[in-house]
Structure formats: structure tokens, C-alpha cells
N, C-alpha and C positions, 0 to 999 in steps of 0.2 A: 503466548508460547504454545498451548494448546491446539491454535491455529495449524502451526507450524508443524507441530508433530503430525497430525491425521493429515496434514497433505505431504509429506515426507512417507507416510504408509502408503498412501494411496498412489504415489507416484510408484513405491518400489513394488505394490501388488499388480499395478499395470503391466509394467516392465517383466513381469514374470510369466504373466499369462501371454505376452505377447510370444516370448522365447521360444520360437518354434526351430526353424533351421536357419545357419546363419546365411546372411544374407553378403555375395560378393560384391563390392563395388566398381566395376569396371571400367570407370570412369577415372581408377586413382591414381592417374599421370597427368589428368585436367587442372589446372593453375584457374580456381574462380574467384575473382580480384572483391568483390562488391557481396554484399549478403546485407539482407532487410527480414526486420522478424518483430510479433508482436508478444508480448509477455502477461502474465498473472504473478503479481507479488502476493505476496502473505509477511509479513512482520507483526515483529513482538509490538506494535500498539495499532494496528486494523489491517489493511487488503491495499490493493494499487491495480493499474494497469499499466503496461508501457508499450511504447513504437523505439526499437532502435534501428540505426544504418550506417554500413561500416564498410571499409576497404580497407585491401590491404598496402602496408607500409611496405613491408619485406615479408619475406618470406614463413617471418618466424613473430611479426609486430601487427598487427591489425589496428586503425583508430579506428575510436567508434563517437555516435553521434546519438544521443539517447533523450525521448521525452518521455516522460512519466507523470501517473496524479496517483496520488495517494490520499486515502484516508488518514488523519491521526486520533487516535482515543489515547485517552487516560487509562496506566495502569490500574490507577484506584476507585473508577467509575463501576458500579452498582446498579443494577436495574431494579427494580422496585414500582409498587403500586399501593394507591392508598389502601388501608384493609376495612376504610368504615362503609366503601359502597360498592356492590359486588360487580359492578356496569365499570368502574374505573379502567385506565388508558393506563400503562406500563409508561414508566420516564427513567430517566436519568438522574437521582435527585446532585443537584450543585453544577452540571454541569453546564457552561457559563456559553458555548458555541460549539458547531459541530465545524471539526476546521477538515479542511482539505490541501495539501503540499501538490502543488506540480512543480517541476523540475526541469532543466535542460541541462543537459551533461556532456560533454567531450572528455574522451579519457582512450587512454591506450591496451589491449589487450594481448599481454607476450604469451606464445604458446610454448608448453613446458614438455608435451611429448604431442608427436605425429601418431592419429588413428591408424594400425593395421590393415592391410588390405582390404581381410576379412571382415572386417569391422572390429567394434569395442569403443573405445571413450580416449577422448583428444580432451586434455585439461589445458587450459589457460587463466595465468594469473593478471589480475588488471589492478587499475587504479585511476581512480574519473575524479571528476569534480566540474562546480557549477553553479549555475543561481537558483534560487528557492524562490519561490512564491507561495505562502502559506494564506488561504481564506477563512478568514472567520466569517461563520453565518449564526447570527444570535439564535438561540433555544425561547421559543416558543410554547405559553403550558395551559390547560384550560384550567383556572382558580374560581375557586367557590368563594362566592360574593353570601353574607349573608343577607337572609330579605325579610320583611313584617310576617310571614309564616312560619311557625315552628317546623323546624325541620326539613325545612325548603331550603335552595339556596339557587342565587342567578350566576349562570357558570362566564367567566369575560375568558378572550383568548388575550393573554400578558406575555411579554417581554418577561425571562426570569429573570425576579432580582432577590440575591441571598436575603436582603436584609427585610424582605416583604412576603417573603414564600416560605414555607415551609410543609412538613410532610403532613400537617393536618388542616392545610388548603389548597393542596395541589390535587387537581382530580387525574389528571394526568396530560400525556402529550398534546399537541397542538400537533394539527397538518403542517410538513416536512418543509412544505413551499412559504410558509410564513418566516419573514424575515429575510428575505431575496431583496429587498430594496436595503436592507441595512447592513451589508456585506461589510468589512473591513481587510484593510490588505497591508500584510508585510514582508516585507521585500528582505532575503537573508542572501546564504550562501551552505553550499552542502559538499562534501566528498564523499566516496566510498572506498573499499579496498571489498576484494574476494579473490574467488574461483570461479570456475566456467567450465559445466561437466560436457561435454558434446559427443551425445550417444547415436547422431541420426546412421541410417546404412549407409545412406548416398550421398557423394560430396555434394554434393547441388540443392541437397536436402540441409534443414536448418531444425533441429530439438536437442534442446539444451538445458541443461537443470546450472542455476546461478545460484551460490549460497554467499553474503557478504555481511557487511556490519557498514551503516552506512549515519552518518552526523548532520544535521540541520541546522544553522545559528545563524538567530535574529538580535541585529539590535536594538529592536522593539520589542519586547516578550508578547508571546504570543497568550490572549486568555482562557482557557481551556476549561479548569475548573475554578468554584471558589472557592475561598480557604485556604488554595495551597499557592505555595512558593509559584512565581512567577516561569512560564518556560520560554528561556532566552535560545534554550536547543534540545531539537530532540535525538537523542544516540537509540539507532535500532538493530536489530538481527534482521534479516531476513531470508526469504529461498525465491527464485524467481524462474517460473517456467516459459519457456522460449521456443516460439515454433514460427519458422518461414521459410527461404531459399537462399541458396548463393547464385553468381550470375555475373556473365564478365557484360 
């Protein structure tokens, strides 16, 4: 949520300092059928990026055509470090994969008022949906082996496992690239609903602020942490910045 907020400031201190004089668009009796644009998410559990591309239906219907990869974190993930040795690696303790969601979405996007000559903001209300592909890639930790010398210890890089690990043998992380052979893959389905703020000056032009609430559901639960209830889906917030062209 935190995320969310400092890019919600930092969008609207942009947008301020930009406000110089307004800008006419002359171009505002041009019909451009096609528009392509790429995006930055922010959601309540990590970041994304996305490519969408879209024509228009009618006049007042747009479909659209959208890929995206997301991040997903746990609300209740903790970063922490051992405190017995001052060299230690920061981890994640419990957490079981670092997963990743990409997406392919088809959905329709109705516009709700026409931008002014002069400019200002064209809202559009939408509603997609799609398939999920969520990646899990197993967490990776360096563990303290004890050895025949007091106070020594031989550091292995391990696979985490709740029931072998804990925080006074975890030295900390492992390199990011361990565990790319042990990928696991489940295969769901996702929708969303929002708004779609479109501030650009120029019709031809494409910057858009997306704010939506968007559902992921596998039926295979996905493993994220240990401990906790399994997650069959994940329900998010998010905001999604948007910048490219339109184009017949």
C-alpha cells in the first residue's frame, strides 16, 4: 500500500510542475482507430510491467489486448537478518518462492466523457479478463553447517525448508539466479474491473493513469509462504502508468 501511495504523489507532483500553458490539440476532429502503449504497475503485494494494444470498436467502445508480469509478495513477509554475525545477508524468513504472474488479457474499454479541445482527462470504464501464469522459483539461503572448530561454521547454499531452517541457522540469502532449474508452474485465470484517467494533450499521443482491483485464481495453490493457508488466489489494488501513441 505504501507503494501505491508515493507513486500516486509523485504522479500528481509531476503533473504540477508540468502545468504551464494549456496546450491545444488541433488535431481534435482526427478519428485514430489503433493505440499501443507500455505500462508500470505498482499493487498492494509488489510492481509489474505491461505492453497493451487496442482498437477501436465504436466510437465510444475500444478492445483491448494486454500482456503483463507481475511480481507477487506476501502481505506478511519480513525482512530480517541474523543478528549473531555482523557480515550476514538480509532474507526473507518462511518465504517458500519468489513467484512471478504474467498475464494475457482481452477486455473492453467504454469511454465515459470525451477530452475537451483544450485538453484535460478522458475517463474510461473497463472490464478484461484472462489467463494467469504464475511462476514459482524456490528461495534459495546460505546455512551454517556446524564444524570440528568452536565457533566456526561451513556456510552450504540450501533449498529452504521450514522444518530444517530456522533464524539461528540462516546466514542469509543465496544468489537470486539459484533455483532457475526448479521453476514450478500454475496455470489459473484472472479478471479485472477499473478506470482509465487519459491526461495526454495530443490525440495521437498516449499517458494514462489506470487505477483497478484486479483477482488471480489457481487450482493449484500457489506456495508463497510457510505456515500459512494456502493461496488458491490473489485479490489486488493497483495504479498503472501508461505511455505510447494512437495511430490509424
Amino acid at each position: 500500500m505504501r507503494i501505491i501511495i508515493l507513486a500516486f504523489l509523485s504522479f500528481f507532483m509531476v503533473q504540477l510542475m508540468a502545468q504551464t500553458e494549456p496546450v491545444i490539440d488541433t488535431s481534435k476532429n482526427i478519428i485514430l482507430m489503433k493505440e499501443r502503449s507500455f505500462g508500470v504497475i505498482f499493487h498492494t503485494q509488489g510492481w509489474g510491467i505491461k505492453y497493451s494494444q487496442g482498437y477501436n470498436k465504436t466510437a465510444f467502445k475500444r478492445r483491448m489486448i494486454v500482456i503483463e508480469m507481475v511480481e507477487m509478495q506476501s502481505l506478511r513477509q519480513i525482512r530480517t537478518i541474523n543478528p549473531y554475525f555482523t557480515n550476514s545477508k538480509s532474507y526473507i524468513y518462511g518465504k517458500l518462492n519468489s513467484v512471478f504472474v504474467f498475464r494475457g488479457t482481452y477486455g473492453v474499454h467504454h469511454q465515459l466523457n470525451r477530452k475537451p479541445y483544450w485538453g484535460g482527462v478522458e475517463l474510461r470504464f473497463f472490464y478484461m479478463g484472462g489467463v494467469s501464469l504464475a511462476i514459482g522459483k524456490p528461495i534459495y539461503l546460505y546455512i551454517l553447517n556446524a564444524s570440528p572448530v568452536i565457533y566456526e561454521y561451513n556456510i552450504t547454499e540450501e533449498r529452504y525448508d521450514p522444518d530444517e531452517h530456522f533464524v539461528d541457522n540462516i546466514f542469509g540469502r543465496a544468489p537470486f539466479t539459484k533455483g532457475f532449474n526448479e521453476l514450478d508452474f500454475f496455470p489459473g485465470l484472472h479478471g479485472k474491473v477499473g478506470l482509465d484517467f487519459d491526461y495526454a494533450s495530443y490525440r495521437n499521443k498516449l499517458k494514462s493513469l489506470e487505477v483497478g482491483a484486479m483477482l488471480d485464481i489457481f487450482p493449484r495453490p500457489v506456495p508463497l509462504m510457510a505456515l500459512n493457508d494456502p493461496n488458491y488466489f490473489f485479490l489486488t489494488l493497483y495504479i498503472n502508468f501508461n505511455f505510447g501513441k494512437r495511430y490509424n
